[in-house]
C-alpha beads as a LAMMPS data file, in Angstrom:
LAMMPS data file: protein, C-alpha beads

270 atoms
269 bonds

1 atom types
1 bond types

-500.0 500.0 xlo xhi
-500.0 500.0 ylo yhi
-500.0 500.0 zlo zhi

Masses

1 110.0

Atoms # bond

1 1 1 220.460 -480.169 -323.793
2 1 1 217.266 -479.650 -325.735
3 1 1 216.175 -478.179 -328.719
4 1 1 214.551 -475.642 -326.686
5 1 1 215.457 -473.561 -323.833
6 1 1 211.560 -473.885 -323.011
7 1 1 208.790 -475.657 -324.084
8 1 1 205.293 -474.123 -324.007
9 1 1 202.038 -476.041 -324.573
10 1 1 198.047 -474.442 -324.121
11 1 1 195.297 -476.432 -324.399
12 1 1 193.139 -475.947 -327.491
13 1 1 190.973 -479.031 -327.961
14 1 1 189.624 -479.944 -324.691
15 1 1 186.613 -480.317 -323.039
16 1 1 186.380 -476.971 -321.583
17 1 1 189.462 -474.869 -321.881
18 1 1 188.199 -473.770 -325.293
19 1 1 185.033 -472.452 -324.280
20 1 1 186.562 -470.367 -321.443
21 1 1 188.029 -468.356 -323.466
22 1 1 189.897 -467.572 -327.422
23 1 1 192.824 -470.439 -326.217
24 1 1 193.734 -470.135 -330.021
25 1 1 194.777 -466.301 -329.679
26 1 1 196.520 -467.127 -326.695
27 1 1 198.836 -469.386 -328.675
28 1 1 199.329 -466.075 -330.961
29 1 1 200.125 -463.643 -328.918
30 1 1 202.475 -466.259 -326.353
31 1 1 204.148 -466.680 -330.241
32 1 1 204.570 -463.092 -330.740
33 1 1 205.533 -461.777 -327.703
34 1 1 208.755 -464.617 -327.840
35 1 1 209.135 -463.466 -331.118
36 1 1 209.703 -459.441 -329.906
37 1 1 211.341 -460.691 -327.426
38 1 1 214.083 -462.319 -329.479
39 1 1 213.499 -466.232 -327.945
40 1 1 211.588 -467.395 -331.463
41 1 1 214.897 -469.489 -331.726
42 1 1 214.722 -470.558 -327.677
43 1 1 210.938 -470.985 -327.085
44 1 1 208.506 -473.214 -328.955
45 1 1 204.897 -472.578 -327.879
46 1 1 202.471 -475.186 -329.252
47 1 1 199.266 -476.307 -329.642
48 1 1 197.930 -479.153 -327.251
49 1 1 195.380 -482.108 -326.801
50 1 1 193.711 -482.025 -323.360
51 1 1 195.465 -482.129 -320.317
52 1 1 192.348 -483.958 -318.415
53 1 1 192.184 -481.623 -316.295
54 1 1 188.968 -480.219 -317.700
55 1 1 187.171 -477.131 -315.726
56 1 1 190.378 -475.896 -314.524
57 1 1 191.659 -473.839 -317.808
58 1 1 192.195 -472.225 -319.706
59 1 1 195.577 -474.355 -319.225
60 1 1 199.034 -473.965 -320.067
61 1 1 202.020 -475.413 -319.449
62 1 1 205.958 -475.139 -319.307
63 1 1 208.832 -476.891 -319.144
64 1 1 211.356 -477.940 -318.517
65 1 1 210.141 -476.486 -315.003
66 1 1 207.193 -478.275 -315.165
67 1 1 204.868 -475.591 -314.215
68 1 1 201.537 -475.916 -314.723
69 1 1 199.068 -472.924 -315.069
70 1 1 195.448 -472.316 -314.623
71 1 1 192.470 -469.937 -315.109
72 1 1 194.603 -468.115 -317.478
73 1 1 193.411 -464.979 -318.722
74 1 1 194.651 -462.981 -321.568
75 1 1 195.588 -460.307 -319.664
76 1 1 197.975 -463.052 -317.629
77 1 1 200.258 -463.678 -321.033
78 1 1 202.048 -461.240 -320.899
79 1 1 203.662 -461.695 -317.029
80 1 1 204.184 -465.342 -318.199
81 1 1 206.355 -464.585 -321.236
82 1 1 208.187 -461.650 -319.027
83 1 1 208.269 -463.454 -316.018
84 1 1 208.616 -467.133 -316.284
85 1 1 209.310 -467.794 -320.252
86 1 1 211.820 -464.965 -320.636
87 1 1 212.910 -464.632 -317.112
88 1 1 212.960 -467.770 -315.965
89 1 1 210.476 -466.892 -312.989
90 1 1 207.022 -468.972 -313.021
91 1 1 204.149 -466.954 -311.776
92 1 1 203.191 -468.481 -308.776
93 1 1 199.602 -466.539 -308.706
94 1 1 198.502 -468.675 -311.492
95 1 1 200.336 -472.043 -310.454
96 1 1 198.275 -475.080 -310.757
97 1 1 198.810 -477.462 -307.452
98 1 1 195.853 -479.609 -307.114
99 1 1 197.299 -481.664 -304.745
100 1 1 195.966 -485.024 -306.532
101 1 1 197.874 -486.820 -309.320
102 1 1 196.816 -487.924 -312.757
103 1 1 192.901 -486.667 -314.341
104 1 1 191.509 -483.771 -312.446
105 1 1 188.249 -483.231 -313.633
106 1 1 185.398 -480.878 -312.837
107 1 1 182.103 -482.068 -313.370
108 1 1 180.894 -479.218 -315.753
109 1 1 176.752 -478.391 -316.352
110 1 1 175.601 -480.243 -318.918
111 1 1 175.071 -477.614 -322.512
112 1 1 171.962 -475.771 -322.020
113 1 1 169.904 -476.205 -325.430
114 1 1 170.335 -473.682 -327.961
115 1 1 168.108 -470.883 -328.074
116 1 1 165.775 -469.710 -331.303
117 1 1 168.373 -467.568 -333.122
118 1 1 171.817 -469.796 -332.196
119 1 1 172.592 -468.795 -336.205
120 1 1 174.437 -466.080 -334.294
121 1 1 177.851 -466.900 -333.176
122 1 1 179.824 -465.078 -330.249
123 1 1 182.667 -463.415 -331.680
124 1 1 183.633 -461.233 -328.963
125 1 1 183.391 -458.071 -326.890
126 1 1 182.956 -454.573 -329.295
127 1 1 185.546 -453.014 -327.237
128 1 1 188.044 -454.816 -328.246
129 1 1 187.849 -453.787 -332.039
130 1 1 190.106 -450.807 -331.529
131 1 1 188.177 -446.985 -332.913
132 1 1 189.246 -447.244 -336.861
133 1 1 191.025 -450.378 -336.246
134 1 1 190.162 -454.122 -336.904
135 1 1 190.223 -457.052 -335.075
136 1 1 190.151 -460.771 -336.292
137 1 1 188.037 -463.332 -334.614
138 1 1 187.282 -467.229 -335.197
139 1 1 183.454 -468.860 -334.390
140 1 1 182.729 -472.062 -335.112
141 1 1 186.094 -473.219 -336.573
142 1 1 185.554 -470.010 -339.376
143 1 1 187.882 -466.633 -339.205
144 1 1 186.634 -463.245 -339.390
145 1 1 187.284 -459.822 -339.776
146 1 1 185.910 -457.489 -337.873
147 1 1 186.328 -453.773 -339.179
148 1 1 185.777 -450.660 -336.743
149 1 1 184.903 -447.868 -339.705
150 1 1 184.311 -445.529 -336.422
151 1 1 180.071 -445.217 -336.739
152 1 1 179.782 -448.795 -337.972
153 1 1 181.278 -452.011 -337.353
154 1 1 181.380 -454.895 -340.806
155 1 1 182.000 -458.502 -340.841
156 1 1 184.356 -459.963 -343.574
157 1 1 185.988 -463.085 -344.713
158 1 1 189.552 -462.705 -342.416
159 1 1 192.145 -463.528 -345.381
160 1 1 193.053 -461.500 -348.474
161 1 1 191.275 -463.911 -351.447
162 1 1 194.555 -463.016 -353.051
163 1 1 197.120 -465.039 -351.699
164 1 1 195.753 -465.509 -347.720
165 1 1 197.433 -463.215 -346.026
166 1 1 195.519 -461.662 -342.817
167 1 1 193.346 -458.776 -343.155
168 1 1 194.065 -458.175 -339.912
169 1 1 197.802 -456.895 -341.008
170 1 1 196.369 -454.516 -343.324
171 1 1 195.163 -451.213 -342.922
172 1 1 191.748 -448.711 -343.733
173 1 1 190.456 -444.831 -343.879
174 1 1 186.985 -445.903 -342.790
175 1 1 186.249 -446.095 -346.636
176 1 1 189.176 -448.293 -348.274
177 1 1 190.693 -451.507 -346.749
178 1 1 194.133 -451.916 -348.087
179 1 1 195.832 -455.476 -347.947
180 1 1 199.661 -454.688 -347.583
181 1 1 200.824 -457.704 -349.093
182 1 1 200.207 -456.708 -352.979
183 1 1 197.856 -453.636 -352.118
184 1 1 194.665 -455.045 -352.693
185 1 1 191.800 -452.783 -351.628
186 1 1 188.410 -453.249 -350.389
187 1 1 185.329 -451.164 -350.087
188 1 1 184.689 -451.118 -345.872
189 1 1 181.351 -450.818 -346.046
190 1 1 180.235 -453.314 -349.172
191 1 1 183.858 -455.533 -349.448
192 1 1 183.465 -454.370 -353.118
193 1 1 186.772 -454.356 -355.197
194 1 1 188.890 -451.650 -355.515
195 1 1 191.663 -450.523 -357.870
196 1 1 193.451 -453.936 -358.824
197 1 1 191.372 -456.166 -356.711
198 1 1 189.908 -458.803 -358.978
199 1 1 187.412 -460.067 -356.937
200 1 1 185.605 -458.709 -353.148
201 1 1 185.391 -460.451 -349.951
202 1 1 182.852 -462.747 -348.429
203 1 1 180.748 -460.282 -346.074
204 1 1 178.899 -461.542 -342.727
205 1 1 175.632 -460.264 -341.180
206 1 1 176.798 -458.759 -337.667
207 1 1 174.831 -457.601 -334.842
208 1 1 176.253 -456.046 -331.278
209 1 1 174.005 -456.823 -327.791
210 1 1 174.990 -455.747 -324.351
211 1 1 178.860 -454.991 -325.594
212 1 1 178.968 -458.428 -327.225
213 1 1 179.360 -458.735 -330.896
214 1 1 177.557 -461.536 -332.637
215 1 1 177.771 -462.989 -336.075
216 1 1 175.186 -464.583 -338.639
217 1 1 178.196 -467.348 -340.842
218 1 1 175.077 -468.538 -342.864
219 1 1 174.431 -464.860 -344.102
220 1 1 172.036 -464.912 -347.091
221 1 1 171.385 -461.020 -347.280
222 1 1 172.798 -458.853 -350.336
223 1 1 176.503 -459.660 -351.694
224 1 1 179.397 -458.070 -349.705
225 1 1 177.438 -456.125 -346.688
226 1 1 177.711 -456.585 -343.202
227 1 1 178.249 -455.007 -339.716
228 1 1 175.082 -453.030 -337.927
229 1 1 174.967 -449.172 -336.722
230 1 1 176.568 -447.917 -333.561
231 1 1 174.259 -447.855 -330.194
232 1 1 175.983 -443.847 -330.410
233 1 1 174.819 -443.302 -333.523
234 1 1 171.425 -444.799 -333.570
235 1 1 170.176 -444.683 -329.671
236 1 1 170.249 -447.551 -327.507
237 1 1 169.349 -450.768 -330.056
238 1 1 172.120 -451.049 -332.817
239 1 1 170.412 -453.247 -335.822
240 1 1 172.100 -455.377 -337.409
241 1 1 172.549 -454.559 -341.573
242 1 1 172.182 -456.532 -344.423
243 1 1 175.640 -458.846 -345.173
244 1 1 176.640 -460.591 -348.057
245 1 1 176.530 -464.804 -348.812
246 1 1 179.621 -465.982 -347.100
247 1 1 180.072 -468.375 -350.352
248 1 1 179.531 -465.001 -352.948
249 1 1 181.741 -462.491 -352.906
250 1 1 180.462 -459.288 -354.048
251 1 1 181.102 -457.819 -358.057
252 1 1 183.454 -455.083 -358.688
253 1 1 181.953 -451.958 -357.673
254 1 1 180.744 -449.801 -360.713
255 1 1 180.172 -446.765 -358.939
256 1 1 176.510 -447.078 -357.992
257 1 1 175.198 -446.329 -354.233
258 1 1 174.503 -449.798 -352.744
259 1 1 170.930 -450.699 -351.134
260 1 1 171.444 -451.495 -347.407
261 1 1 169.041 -454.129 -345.876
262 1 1 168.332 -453.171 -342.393
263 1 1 167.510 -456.141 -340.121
264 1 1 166.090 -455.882 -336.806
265 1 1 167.847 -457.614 -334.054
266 1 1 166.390 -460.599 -332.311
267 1 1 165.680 -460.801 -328.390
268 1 1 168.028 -460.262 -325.851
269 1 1 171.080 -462.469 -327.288
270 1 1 172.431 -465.404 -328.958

Bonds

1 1 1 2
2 1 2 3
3 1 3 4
4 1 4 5
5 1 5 6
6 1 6 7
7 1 7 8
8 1 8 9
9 1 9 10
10 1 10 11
11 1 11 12
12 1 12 13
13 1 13 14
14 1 14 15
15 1 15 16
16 1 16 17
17 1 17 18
18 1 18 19
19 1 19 20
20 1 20 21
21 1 21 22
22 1 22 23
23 1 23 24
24 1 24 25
25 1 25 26
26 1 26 27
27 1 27 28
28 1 28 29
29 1 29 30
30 1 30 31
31 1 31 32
32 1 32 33
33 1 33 34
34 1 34 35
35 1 35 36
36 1 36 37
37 1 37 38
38 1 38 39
39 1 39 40
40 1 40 41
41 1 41 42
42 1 42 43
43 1 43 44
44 1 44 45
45 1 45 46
46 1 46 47
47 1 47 48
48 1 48 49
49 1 49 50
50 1 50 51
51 1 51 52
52 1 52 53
53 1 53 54
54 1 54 55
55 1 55 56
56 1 56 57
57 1 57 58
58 1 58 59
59 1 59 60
60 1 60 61
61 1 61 62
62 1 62 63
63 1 63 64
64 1 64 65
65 1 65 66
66 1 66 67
67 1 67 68
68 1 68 69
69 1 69 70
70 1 70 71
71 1 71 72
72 1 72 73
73 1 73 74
74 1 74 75
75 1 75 76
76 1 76 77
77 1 77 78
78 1 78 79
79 1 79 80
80 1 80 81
81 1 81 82
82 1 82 83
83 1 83 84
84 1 84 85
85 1 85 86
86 1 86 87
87 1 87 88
88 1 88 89
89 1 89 90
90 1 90 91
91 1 91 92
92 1 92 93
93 1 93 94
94 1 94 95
95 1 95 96
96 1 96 97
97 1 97 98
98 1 98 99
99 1 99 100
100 1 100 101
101 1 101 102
102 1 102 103
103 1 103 104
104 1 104 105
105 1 105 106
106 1 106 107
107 1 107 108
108 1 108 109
109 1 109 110
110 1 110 111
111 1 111 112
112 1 112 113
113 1 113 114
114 1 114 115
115 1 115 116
116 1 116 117
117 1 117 118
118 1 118 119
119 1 119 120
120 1 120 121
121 1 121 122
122 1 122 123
123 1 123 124
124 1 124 125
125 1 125 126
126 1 126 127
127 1 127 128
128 1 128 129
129 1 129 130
130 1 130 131
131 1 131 132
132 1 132 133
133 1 133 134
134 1 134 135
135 1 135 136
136 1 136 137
137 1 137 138
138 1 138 139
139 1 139 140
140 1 140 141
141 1 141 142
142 1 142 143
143 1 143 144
144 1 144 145
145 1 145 146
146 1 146 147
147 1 147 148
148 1 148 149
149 1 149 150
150 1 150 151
151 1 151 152
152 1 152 153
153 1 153 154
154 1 154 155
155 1 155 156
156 1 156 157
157 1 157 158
158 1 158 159
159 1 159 160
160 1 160 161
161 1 161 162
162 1 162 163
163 1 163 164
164 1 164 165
165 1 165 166
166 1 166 167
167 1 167 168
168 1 168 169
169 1 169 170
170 1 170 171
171 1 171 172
172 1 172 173
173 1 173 174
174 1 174 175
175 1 175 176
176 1 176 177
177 1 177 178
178 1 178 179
179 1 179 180
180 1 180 181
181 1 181 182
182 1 182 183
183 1 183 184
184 1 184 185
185 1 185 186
186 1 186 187
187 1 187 188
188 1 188 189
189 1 189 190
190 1 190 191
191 1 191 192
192 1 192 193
193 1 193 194
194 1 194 195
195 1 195 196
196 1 196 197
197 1 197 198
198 1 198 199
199 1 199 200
200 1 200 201
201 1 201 202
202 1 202 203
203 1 203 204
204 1 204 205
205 1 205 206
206 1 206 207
207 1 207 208
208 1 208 209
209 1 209 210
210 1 210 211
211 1 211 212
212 1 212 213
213 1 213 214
214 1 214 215
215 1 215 216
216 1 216 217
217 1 217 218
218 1 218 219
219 1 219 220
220 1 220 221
221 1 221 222
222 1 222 223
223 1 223 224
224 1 224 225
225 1 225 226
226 1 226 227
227 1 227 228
228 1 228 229
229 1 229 230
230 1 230 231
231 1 231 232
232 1 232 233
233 1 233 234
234 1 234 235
235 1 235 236
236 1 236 237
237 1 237 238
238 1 238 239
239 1 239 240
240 1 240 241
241 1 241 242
242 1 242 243
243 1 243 244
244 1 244 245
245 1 245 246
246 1 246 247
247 1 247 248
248 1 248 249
249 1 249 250
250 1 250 251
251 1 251 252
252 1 252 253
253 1 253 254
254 1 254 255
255 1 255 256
256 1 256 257
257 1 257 258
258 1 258 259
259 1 259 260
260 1 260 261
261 1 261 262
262 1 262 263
263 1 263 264
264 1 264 265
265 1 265 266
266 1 266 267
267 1 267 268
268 1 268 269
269 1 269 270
């Protein structure tokens, strides 16, 4: 018998499976779903080089079965773990039977060129930042944190520059982020120190268009600001506000009101 009871791999690097969608968070949450439901010791879900077949994904695939799955969604993860990982029942919905052995690949459009402002990265959709929550999410190889303060959404560096532990873990009031690894806090709004914080977090210009957020990773605005103003709180054009130089972390706060740059946001997108 194997190591494992089951073996689980997604595709990550490929062609195309990681530009239809986060394939990285899927390996997350397929790991933390085994992990509540007791099968960390059972299951190994990994990381994996491309399956060639490329405009079929996102991919994934388990054995010892053997099944293959495509056109995964997120919302699909879960009734894999229940159904096939945990209970031993593939999902025959998203079963992968091409019918042809070997390399199955889809000729895919060639990349359209980039347009004016491509500076701005996709992070995600806006609605998934849960009201007073946060959210991390990863463009262009870099983490960030996304914090919902409730009438403003900022952009920050995703780990605590303490000792790297996820933001994402942590906790805020709409005014104080609180790391719950040694209790660092954070200024939401600026990513200024707080209390025994020694030094702020990196801060990232962000801007939301038609429900999709958007970020600026070569920020040069003021230290430690990012995120942009609600559509609800400003009418129907949020604007992006000023964010601080990813490589500059913002000075302890000395009690002064900060200035706040106000961009305006460019075109219709990314």
């Amino acid at each position: 018998m194997g190591q494992y009871d089951r073996h689980v791999f997604v595709c990550t690097s490929g062609d195309t499976c990681p530009t239809q969608a986060d394939v990285e968070r899927y390996v997350k949450v397929l790991r933390d779903s085994a992990r509540a439901a007791g099968k960390q010791t059972d299951v190994r879900i990994n990381k994996s080089g491309c399956f060639n077949q490329c405009g079929h994904g996102p991919m994934i695939v388990v054995y010892p079965e053997n099944v293959w799955y495509a056109g995964v969604k997120e919302s699909d993860l879960e009734e894999i773990v229940t159904s096939h990982i945990v209970g031993g029942r593939p999902v025959e919905r998203l079963r992968y039977e091409p019918g042809v052995k070997g390399s199955n690949k889809i000729e895919t459009k060639p990349k359209e060129a980039a347009p004016p402002d491509a500076g701005w990265k996709r992070l995600g959709a806006s609605k998934d930042v849960p009201a007073n929550g946060m959210k991390e999410f990863k463009a262009d190889g870099v983490n960030v944190l996304v914090v919902n303060a409730g009438d403003a959404f900022f952009a920050y560096q995703a780990l605590c520059p303490h000792e790297a532990v996820a933001l994402e873990q942590g906790i805020h009031d709409g005014s104080v982020l609180t790391c719950l690894e040694h209790l660092w806090q954070f200024d939401v709004r600026t990513g200024a120190p707080l209390g025994d914080a020694e030094v702020g977090l990196k801060g990232y210009r962000l801007k939301e268009e038609r429900g999709e957020l958007y970020v600026e990773l070569q920020s040069s605005a003021h230290h430690g600001r990012g995120g942009f103003l609600r559509a609800d709180a400003r009418g129907p054009d949020p604007r992006p506000l000023g964010a601080g130089e990813p490589d500059d972390p913002p000075p302890r706060a000395q009690g002064h009101r900060p200035h706040v740059e106000v961009v305006p946001a460019r075109g219709d997108g990314p």
